[in-house]
DSSP file (Angstrom, degrees, kcal/mol; ACC not computed):
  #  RESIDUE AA STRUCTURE BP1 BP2  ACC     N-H-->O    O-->H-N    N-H-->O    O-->H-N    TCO  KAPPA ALPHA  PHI   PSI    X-CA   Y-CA   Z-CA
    1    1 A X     >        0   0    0      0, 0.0     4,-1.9     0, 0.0     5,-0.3   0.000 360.0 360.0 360.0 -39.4    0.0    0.0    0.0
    2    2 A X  T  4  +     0   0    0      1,-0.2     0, 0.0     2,-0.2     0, 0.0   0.427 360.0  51.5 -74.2   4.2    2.9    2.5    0.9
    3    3 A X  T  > S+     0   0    0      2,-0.1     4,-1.9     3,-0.1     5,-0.5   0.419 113.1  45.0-130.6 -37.8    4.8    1.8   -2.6
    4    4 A X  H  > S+     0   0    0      3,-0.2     4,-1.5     2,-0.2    -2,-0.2   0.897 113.0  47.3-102.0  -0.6    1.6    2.6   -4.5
    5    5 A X  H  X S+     0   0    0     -4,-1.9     4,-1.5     2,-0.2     5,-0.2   0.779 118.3  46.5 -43.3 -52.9    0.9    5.8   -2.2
    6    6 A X  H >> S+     0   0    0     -5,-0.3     4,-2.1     2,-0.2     3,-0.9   0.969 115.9  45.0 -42.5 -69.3    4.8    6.5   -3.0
    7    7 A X  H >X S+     0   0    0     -4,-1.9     4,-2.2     1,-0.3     3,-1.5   0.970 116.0  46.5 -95.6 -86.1    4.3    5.7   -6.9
    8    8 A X  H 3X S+     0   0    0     -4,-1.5     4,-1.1    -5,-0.5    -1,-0.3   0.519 110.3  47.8 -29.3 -39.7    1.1    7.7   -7.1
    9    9 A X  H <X S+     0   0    0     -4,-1.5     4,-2.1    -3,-0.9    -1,-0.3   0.761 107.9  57.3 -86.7 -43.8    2.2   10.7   -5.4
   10   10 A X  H <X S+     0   0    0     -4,-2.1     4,-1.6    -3,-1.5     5,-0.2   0.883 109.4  53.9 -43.1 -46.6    5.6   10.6   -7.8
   11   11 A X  H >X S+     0   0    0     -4,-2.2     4,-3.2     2,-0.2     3,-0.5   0.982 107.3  43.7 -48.5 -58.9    2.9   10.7  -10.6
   12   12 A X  H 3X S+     0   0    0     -4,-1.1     4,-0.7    -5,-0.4    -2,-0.2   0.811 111.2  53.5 -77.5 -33.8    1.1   13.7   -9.5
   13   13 A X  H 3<>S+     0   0    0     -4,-2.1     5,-1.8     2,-0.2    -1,-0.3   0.667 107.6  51.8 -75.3 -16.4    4.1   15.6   -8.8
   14   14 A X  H X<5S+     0   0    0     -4,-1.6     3,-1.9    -3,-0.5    -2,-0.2   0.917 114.3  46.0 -77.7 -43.1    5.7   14.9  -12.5
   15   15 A X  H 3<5S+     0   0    0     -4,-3.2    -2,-0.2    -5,-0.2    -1,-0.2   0.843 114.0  40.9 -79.8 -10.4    2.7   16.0  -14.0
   16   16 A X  T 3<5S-     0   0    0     -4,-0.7    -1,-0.2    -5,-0.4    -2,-0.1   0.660 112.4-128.8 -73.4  -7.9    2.2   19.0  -12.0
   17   17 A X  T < 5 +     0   0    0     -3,-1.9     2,-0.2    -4,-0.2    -3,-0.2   0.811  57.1 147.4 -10.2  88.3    6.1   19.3  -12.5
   18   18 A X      < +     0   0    0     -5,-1.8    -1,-0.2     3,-0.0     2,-0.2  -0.855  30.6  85.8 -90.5 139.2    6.7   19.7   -9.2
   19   19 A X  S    S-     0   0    0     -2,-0.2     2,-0.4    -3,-0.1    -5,-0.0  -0.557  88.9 -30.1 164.2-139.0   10.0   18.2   -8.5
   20   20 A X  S    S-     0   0    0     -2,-0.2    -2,-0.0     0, 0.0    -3,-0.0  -0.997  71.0-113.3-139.6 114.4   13.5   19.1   -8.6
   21   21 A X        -     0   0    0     -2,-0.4     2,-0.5     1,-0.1     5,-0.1   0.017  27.2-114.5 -53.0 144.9   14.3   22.0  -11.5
   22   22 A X    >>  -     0   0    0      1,-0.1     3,-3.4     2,-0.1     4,-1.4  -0.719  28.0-102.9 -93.7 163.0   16.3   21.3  -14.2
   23   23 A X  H 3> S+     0   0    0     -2,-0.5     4,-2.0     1,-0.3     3,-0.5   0.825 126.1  39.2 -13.0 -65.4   19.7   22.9  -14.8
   24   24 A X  H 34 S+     0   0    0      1,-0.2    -1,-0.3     2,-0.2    -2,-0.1   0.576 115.5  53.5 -85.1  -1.9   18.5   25.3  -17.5
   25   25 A X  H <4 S+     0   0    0     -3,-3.4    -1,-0.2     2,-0.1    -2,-0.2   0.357 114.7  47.1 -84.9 -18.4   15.0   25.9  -15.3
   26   26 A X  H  < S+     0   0    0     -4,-1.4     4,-0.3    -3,-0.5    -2,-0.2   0.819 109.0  50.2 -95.9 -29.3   17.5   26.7  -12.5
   27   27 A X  S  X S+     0   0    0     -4,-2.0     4,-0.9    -5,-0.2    -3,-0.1   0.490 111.7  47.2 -72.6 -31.3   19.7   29.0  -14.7
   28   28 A X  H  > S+     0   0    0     -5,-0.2     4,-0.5     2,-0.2    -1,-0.2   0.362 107.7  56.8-105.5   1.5   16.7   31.2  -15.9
   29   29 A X  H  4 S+     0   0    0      3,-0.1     4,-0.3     2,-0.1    -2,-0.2   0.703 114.4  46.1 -95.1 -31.7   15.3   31.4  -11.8
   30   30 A X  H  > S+     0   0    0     -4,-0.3     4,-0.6     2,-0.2    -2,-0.2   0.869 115.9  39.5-100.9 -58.1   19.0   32.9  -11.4
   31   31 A X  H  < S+     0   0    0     -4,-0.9    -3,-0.2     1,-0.2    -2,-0.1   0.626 111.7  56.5 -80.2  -8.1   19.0   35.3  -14.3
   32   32 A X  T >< S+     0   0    0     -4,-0.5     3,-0.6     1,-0.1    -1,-0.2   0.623 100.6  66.6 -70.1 -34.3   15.3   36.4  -13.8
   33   33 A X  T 34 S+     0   0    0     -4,-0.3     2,-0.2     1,-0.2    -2,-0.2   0.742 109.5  27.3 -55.3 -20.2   16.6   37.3  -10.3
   34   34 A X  T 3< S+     0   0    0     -4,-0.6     2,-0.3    39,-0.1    -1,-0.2  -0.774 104.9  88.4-140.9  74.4   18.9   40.2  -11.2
   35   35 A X  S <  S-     0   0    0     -3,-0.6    37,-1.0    -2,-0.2     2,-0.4  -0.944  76.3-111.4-171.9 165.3   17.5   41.5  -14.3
   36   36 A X  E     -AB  51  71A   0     15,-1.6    15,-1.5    -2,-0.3     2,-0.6  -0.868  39.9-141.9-112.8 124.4   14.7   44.2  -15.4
   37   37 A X  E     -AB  50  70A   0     33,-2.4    33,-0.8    -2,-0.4     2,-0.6  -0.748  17.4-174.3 -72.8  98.6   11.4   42.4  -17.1
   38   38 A X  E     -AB  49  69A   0     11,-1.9    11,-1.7    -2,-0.6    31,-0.3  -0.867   4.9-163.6-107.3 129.7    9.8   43.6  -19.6
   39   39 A X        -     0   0    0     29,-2.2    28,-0.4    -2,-0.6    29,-0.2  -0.200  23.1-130.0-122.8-168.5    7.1   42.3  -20.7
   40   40 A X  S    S+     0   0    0      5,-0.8     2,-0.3     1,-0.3     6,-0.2   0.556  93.0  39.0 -99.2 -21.8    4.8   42.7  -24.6
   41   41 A X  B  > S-D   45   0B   0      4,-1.2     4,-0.6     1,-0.1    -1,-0.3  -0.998  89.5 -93.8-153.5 129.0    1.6   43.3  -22.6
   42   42 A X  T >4 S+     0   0    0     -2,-0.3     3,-1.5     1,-0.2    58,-0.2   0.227 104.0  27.7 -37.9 164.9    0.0   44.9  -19.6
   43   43 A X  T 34 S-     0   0    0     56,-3.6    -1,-0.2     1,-0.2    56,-0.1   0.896 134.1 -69.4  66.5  31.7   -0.7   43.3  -16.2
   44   44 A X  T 34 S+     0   0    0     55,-0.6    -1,-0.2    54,-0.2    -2,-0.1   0.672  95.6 143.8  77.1   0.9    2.6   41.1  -17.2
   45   45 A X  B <<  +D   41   0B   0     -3,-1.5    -4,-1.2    -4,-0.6    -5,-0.8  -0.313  36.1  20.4 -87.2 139.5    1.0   39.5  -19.5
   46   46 A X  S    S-     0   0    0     -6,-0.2     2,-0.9    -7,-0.2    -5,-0.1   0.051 102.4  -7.4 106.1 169.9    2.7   38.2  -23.2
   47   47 A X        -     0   0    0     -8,-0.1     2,-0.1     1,-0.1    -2,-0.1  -0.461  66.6-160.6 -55.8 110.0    6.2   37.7  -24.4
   48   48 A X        -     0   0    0     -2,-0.9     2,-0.4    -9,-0.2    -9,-0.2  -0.384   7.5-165.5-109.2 134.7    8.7   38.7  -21.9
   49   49 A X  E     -A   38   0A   0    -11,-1.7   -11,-1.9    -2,-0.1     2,-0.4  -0.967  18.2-126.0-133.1 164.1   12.6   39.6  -22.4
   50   50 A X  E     -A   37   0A   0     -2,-0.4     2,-0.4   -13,-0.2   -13,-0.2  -0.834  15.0-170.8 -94.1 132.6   15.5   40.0  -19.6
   51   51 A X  E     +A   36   0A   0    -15,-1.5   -15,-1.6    -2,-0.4     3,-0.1  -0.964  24.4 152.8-123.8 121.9   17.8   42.6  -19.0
   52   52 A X  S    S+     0   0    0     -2,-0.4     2,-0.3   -17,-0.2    -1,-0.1   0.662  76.3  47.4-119.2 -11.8   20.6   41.7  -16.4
   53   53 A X  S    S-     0   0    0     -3,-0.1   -17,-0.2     1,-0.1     2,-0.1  -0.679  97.7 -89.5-111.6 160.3   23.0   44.5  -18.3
   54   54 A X        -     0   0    0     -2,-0.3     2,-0.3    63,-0.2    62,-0.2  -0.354  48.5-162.3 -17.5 127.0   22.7   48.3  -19.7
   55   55 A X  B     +E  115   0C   0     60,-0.8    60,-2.0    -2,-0.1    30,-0.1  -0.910  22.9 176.6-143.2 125.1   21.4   48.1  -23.3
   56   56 A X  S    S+     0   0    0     -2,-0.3    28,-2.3    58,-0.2     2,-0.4   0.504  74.6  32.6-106.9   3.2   21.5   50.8  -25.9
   57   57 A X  S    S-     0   0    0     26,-0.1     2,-0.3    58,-0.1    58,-0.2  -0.970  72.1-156.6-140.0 152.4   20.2   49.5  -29.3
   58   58 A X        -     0   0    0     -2,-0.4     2,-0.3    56,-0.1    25,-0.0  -0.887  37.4-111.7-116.5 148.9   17.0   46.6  -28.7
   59   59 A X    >>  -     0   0    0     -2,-0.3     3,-2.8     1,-0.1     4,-2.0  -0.519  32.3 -87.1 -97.0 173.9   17.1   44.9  -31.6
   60   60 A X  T 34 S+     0   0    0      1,-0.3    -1,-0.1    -2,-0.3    -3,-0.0   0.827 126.1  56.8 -58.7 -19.1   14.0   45.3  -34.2
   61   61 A X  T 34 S+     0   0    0      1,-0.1    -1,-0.3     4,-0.0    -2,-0.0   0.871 116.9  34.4 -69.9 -34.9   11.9   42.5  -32.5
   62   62 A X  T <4 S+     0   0    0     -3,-2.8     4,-0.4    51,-0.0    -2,-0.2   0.579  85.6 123.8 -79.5 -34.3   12.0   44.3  -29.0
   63   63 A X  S  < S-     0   0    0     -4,-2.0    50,-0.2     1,-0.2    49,-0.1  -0.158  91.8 -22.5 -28.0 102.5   11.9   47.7  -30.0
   64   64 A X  S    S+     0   0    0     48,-1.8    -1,-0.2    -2,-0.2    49,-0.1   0.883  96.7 121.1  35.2  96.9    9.1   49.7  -28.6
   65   65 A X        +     0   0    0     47,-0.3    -2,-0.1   -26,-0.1    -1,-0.1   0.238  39.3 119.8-146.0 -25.9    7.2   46.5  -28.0
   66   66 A X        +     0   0    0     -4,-0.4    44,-2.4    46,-0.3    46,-0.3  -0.211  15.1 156.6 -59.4 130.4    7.0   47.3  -23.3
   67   67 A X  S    S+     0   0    0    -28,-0.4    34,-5.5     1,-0.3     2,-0.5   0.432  72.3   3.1-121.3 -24.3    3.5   47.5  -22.1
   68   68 A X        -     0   0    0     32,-0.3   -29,-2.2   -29,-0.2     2,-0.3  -0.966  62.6-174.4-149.2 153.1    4.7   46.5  -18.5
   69   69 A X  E     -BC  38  98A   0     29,-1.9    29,-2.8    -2,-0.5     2,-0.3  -0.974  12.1-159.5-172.0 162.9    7.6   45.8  -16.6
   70   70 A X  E     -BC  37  97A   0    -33,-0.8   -33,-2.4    -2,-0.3     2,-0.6  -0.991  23.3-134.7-143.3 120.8    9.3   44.5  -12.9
   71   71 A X  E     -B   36   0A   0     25,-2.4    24,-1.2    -2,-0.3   -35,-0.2  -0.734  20.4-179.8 -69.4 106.8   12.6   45.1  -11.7
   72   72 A X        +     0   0    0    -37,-1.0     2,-0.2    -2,-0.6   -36,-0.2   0.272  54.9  97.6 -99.5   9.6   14.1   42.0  -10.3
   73   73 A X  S    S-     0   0    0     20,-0.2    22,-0.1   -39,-0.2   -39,-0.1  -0.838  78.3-131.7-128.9 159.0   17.5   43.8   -9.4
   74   74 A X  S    S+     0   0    0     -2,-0.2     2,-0.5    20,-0.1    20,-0.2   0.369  97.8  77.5 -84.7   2.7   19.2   45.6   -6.0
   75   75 A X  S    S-     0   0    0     18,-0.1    46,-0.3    46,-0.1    -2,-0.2  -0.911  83.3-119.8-114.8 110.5   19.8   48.6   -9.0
   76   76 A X        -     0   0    0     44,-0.9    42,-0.7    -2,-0.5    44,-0.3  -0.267  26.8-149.3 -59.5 179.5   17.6   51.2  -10.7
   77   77 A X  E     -GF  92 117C   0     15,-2.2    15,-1.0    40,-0.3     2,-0.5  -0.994   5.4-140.7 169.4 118.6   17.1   51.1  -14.1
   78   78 A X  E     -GF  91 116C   0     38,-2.2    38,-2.7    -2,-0.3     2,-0.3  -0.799  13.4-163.6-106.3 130.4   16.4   53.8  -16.9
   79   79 A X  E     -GF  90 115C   0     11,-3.5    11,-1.1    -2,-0.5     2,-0.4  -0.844   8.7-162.5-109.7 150.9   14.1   53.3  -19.7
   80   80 A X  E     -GF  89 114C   0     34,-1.2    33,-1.8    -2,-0.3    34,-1.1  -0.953  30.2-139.8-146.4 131.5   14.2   55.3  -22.5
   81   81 A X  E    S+     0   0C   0      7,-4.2     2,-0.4    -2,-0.4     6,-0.1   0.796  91.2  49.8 -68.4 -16.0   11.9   56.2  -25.4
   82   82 A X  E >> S-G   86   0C   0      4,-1.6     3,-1.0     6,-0.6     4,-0.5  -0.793  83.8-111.2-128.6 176.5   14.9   56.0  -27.7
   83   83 A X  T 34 S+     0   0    0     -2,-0.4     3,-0.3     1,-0.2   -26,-0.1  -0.342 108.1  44.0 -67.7 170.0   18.0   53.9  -28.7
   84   84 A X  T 34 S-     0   0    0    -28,-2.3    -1,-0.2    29,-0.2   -27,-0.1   0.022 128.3 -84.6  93.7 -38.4   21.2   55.6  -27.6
   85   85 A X  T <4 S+     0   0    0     -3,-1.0     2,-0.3     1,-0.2    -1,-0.2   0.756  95.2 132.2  66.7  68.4   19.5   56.5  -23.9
   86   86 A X  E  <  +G   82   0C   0     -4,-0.5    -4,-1.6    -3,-0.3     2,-0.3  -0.987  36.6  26.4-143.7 163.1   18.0   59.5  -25.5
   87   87 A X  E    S+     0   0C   0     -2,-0.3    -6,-0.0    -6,-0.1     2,-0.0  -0.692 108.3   1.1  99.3-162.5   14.6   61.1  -25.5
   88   88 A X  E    S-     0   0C   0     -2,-0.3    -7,-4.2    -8,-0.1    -6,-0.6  -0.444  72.7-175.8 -79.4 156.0   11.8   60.7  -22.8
   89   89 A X  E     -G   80   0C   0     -9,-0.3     2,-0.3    -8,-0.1    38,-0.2  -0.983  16.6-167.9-155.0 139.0   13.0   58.4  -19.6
   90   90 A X  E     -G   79   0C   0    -11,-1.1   -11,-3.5    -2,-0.3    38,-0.2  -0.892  21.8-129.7-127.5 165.2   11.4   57.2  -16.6
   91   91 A X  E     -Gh  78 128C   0     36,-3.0    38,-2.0    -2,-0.3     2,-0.4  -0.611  11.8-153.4 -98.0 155.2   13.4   55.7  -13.8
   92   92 A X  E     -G   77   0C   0    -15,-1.0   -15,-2.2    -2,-0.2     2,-0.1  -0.966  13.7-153.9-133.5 123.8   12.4   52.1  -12.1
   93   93 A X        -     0   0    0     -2,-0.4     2,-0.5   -17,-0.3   -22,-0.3  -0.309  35.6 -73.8 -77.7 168.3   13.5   51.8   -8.5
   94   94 A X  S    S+     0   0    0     27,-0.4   -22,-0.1     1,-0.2    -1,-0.1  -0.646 118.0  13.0 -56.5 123.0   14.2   48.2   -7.0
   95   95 A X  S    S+     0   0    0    -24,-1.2    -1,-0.2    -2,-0.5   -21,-0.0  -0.531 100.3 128.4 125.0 -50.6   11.6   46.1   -6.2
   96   96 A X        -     0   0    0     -3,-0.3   -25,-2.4   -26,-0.2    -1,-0.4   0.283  35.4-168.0-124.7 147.6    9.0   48.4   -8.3
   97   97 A X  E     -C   70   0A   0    -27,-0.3     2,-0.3    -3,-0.1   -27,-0.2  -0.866  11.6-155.4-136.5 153.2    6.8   47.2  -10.8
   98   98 A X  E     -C   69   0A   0    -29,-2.8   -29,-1.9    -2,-0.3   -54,-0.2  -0.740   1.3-168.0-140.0 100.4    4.6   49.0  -13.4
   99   99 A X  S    S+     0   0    0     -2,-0.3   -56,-3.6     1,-0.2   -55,-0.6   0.652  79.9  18.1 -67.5 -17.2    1.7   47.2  -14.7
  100  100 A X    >   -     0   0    0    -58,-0.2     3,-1.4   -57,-0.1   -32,-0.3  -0.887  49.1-178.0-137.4 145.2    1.0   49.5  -17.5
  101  101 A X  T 3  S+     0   0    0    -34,-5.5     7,-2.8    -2,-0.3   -33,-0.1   0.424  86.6  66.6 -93.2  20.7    3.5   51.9  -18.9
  102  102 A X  T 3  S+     0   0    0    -35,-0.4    -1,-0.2     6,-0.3     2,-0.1   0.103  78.4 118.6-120.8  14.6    0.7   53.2  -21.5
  103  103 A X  S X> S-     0   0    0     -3,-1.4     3,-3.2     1,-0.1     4,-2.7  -0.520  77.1-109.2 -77.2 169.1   -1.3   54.7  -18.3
  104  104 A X  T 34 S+     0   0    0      1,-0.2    -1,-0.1     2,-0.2    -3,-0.0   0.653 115.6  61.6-102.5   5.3   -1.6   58.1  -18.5
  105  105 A X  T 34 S+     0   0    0      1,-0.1    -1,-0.2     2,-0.0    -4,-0.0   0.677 124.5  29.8 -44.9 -26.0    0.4   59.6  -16.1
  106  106 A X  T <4  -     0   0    0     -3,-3.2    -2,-0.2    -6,-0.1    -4,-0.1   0.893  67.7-165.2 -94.2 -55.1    3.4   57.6  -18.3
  107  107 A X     <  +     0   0    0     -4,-2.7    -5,-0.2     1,-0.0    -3,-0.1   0.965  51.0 132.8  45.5  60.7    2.0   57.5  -22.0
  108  108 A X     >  +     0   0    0     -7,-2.8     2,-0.8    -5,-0.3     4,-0.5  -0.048  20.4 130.6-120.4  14.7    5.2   54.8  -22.1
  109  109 A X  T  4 S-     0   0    0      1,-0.2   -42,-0.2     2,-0.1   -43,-0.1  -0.690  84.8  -3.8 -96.2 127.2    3.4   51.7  -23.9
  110  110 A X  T  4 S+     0   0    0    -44,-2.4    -1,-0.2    -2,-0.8   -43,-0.1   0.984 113.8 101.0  90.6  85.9    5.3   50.2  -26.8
  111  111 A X  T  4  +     0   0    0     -3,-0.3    -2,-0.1   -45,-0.2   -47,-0.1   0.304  35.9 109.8-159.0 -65.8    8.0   53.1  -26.3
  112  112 A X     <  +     0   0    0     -4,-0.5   -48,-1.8   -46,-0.3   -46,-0.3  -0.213  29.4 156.8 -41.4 118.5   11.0   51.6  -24.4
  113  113 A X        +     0   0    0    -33,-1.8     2,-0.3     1,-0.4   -29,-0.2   0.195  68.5  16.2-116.1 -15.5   14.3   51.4  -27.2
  114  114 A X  E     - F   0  80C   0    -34,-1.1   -34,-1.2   -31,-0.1     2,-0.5  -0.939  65.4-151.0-165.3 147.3   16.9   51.3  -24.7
  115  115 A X  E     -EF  55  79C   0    -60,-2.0     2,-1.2    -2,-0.3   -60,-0.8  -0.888   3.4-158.4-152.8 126.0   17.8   50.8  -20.8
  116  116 A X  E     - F   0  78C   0    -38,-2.7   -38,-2.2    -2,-0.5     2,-1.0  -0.592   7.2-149.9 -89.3  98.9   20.2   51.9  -18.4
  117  117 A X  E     - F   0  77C   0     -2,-1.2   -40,-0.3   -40,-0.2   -63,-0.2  -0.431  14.9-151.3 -64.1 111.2   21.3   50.4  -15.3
  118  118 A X        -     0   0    0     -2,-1.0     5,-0.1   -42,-0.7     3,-0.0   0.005  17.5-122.4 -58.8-174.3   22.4   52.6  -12.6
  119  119 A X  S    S+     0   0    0      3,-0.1     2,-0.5   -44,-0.0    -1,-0.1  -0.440  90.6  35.4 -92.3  39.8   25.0   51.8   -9.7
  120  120 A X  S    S-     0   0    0    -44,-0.3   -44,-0.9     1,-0.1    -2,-0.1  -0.979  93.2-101.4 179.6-177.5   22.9   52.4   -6.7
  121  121 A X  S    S+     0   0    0     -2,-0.5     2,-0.4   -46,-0.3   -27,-0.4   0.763  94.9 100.0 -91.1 -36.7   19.1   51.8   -5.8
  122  122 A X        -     0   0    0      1,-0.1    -3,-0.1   -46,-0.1     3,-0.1  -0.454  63.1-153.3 -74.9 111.2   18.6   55.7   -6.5
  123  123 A X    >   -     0   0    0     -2,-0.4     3,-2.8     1,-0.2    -1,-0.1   0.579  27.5-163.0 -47.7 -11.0   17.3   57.3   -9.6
  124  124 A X  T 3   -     0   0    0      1,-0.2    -1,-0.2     3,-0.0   -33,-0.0  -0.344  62.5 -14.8  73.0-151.4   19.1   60.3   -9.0
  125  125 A X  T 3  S+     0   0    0     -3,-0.1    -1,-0.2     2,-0.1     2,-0.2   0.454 101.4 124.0 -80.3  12.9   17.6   63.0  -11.0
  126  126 A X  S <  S-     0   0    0     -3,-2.8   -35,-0.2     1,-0.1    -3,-0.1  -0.411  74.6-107.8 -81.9 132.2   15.9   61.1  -13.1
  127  127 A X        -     0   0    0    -38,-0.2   -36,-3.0    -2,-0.2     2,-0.4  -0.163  46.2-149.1 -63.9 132.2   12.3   61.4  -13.7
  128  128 A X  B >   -h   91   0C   0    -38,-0.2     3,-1.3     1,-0.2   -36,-0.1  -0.672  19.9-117.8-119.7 162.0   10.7   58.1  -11.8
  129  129 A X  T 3  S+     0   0    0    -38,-2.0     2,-0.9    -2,-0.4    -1,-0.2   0.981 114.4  29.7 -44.8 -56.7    7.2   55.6  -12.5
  130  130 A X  T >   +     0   0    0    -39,-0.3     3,-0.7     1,-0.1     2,-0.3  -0.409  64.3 163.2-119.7  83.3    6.3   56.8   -9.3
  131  131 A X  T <   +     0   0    0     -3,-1.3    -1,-0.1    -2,-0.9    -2,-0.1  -0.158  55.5  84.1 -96.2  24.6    7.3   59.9   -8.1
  132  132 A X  T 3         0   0    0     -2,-0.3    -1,-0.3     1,-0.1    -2,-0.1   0.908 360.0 360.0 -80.5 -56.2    4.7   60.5   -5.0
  133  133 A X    <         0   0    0     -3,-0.7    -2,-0.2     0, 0.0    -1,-0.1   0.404 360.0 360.0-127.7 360.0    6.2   58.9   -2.7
């Protein structure tokens, strides 16, 4: 009885895949951790890219494509409406999430061409998603 409790429960966790990650599921857990998200679509939603570096050209498939984004890194992080890190910019602090950047405080969806990591947690002078608090 205890072997097909065992066996059953082995089942239900492969198909759930619950379970021990693989390598390259473990590798993408790690490089999602310290990188800025961006995602194709509000609320998080859609095809999603990583940023763990400063990038100054997106190539034409990424290119003003960000409807949302989450900052997964101990660094802020500048978006910028053109390649080069020119043009309109908002700042993303750590932790901070924006579920749409085409609300209308931003009028930032499908915008983002290029993105700057700072050295510190601070935006500096840089104008930021949320700039109440």
């Amino acid at each position: 009885m205890r072997s097909i409790k065992a066996l059953s429960c082995a089942v239900l966790a492969a198909a759930l895949g619950l379970g021990p990650a693989s390598p390259a599921q473990a590798t993408t857990r790690a490089y999602a951790a310290d990188s800025l998200k961006l995602y194709d679509d509000a609320f998080y939603e859609g095809y999603w890219r990583l940023f763990p570096h400063t990038n100054h050209y997106f190539d034409y498939e990424d290119n003003d494509e960000a409807s949302s984004v989450e900052n997964n890194t101990p660094s802020a992080w500048v978006l910028f409406d053109d390649v080069g890190f020119k043009d309109r910019r908002f700042c993303i602090r750590p932790g901070e999430k924006v579920v749409h950047l085409g609300a209308p405080a931003y009028k930032f969806n499908d915008k983002v061409s290029s993105v700057l990591r700072l050295g510190s947690p601070s935006c500096g002078d840089y104008p930021t998603f949320f700039s109440g608090d």
